[in-house]
Residue, then its C-alpha position, 0 to 999 in steps of 0.5 A: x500500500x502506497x503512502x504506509x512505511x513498512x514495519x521496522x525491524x530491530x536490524x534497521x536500528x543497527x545497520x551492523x546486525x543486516x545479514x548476521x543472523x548470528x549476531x543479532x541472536x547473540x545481542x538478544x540473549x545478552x540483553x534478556x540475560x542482563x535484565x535477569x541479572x538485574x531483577x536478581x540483584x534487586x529482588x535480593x536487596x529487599x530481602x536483605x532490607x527485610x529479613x531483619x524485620x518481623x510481621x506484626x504481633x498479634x495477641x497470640x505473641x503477646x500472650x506467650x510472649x508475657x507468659x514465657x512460652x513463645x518460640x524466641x523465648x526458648x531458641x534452643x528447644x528445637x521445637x514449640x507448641x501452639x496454643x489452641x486459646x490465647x487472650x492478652x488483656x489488662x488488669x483494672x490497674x492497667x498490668x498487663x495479663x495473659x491466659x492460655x490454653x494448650x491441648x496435647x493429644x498424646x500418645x505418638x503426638x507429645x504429651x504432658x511430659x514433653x511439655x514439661x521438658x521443653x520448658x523446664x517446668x515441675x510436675x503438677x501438685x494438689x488440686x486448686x480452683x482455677x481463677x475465675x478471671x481466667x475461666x472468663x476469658x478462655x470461655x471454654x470448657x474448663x474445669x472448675x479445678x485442676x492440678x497446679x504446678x508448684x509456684x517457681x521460685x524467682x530466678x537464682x540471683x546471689x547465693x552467700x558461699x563460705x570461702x575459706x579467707x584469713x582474717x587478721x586481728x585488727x593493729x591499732x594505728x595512730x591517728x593522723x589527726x592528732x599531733x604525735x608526741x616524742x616519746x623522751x629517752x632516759x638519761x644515766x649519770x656518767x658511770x664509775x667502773x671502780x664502784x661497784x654499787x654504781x648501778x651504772x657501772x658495767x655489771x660482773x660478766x656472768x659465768x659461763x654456761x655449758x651448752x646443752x645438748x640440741x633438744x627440739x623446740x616445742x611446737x608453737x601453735x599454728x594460728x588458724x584461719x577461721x573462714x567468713x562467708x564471702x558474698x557472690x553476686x549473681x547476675x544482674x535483672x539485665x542478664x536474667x531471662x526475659x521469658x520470667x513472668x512477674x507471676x504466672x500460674x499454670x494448671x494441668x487437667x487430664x483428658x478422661x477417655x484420652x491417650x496416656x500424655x493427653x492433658x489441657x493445660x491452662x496459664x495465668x500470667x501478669x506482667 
């Protein structure tokens, strides 16, 4: 058709590319393999900008987080559980508090004592009511009471040690403060050697004693070191854990009917 440009090709932008074939195919998988390169390089750096990064917290990680049971909080156990129930609230007095619900089926699946295991917990005691704030907010079907774990005792801090440390009786010291006194020394008339009642006058030598045999000395007593105890701090509140809630209350209910191991287990924790 007259007056309509014929379409152009890639080869007409480059008058090199007319008639090799070879070439132009090699400029086009060039330049496909650079734009890859590229979108690489960048797809990389946000990764790298992100992956520091965490997705928002819920109140599922709020709660665990409080009660001391989320998977950051315990690196080296390898594994972690899920709770089926988690509420994150405050007090009227604005603390903050946490209830959870964890059921283990037992059996094959882990059961109560793994869970004890992976967080160093005791094994339950007596039975106790359940709080009833807690009975609240769960909503579930708890038990009006269960077995409750005995109460941990606050994280080890300093621990008095008796080390074995000589102690020495205290020496007077004269004050710095106060002026010091010359003590005076004794002054003797001049001596007459020819008179022997003159008390200064030189003394008669003694007479000589044969010396006796060598006899072992008595044994002196040895003074003994009474040892006083030493105190030890332990760590500071900075190198505690930071999974140790303020006071966290945790309940044990068998499953009737269920496999050996299966147990709901619920917790109380303020902060």
């Amino acid at each position: 058709m007259d007056g309509i440009p014929p379409e152009r090709m890639v080869a007409d932008s480059w008058p090199a590319l007319h008639g090799r074939p070879v070439l132009r195919r090699t400029v086009a998988v060039g330049l496909v393999l650079c734009v890859s390169v590229a979108a690489a390089l960048v797809v990389r750096g946000v990764n790298a900008l992100t992956a520091g990064r965490t997705g928002r917290e819920t109140d599922r990680d709020r709660a665990e987080r409080l009660a001391g049971f989320h998977p950051s909080q315990h690196p080296g156990v390898g594994r972690f559980y899920i709770p089926v129930g988690a509420v994150y609230a405050h007090t009227s007095d604005g603390a903050p508090v946490a209830y959870l619900h964890y059921r283990l089926g037992g059996g094959r699946a882990p059961g109560l004592g793994d869970f004890l295991s992976a967080y160093d917990l005791p094994s339950p005691g007596p039975a106790a009511p359940l709080p009833a704030d807690l009975l609240a907010a769960l909503g579930g079907d708890e038990p009006a009471e269960a077995p409750e774990l005995p109460e941990s005792p606050l994280p080890p801090g300093a621990t008095p040690t008796v080390a074995a440390t000589p102690t020495e009786s205290p020496s007077a010291e004269a004050d710095p403060t106060l002026p010091s006194t010359p003590t005076p020394e004794p002054s003797y008339p001049a001596a007459d050697p020819a008179d022997p009642a003159d008390p200064a006058a030189d003394p008669a030598p003694a007479p000589a004693v044969a010396a006796a045999p060598d006899e072992p000395a008595p044994d002196e007593p040895t003074p003994t070191r009474t040892p006083t105890p030493t105190w030890i701090p332990g760590p500071s509140p900075t190198d505690l854990p930071t999974h140790v809630p303020t006071a966290r209350r945790i309940y044990v209910a068998t499953i009737p009917g269920g496999l050996p191991g299966a147990a709901d287990i619920y917790i109380r924790a303020t902060g």
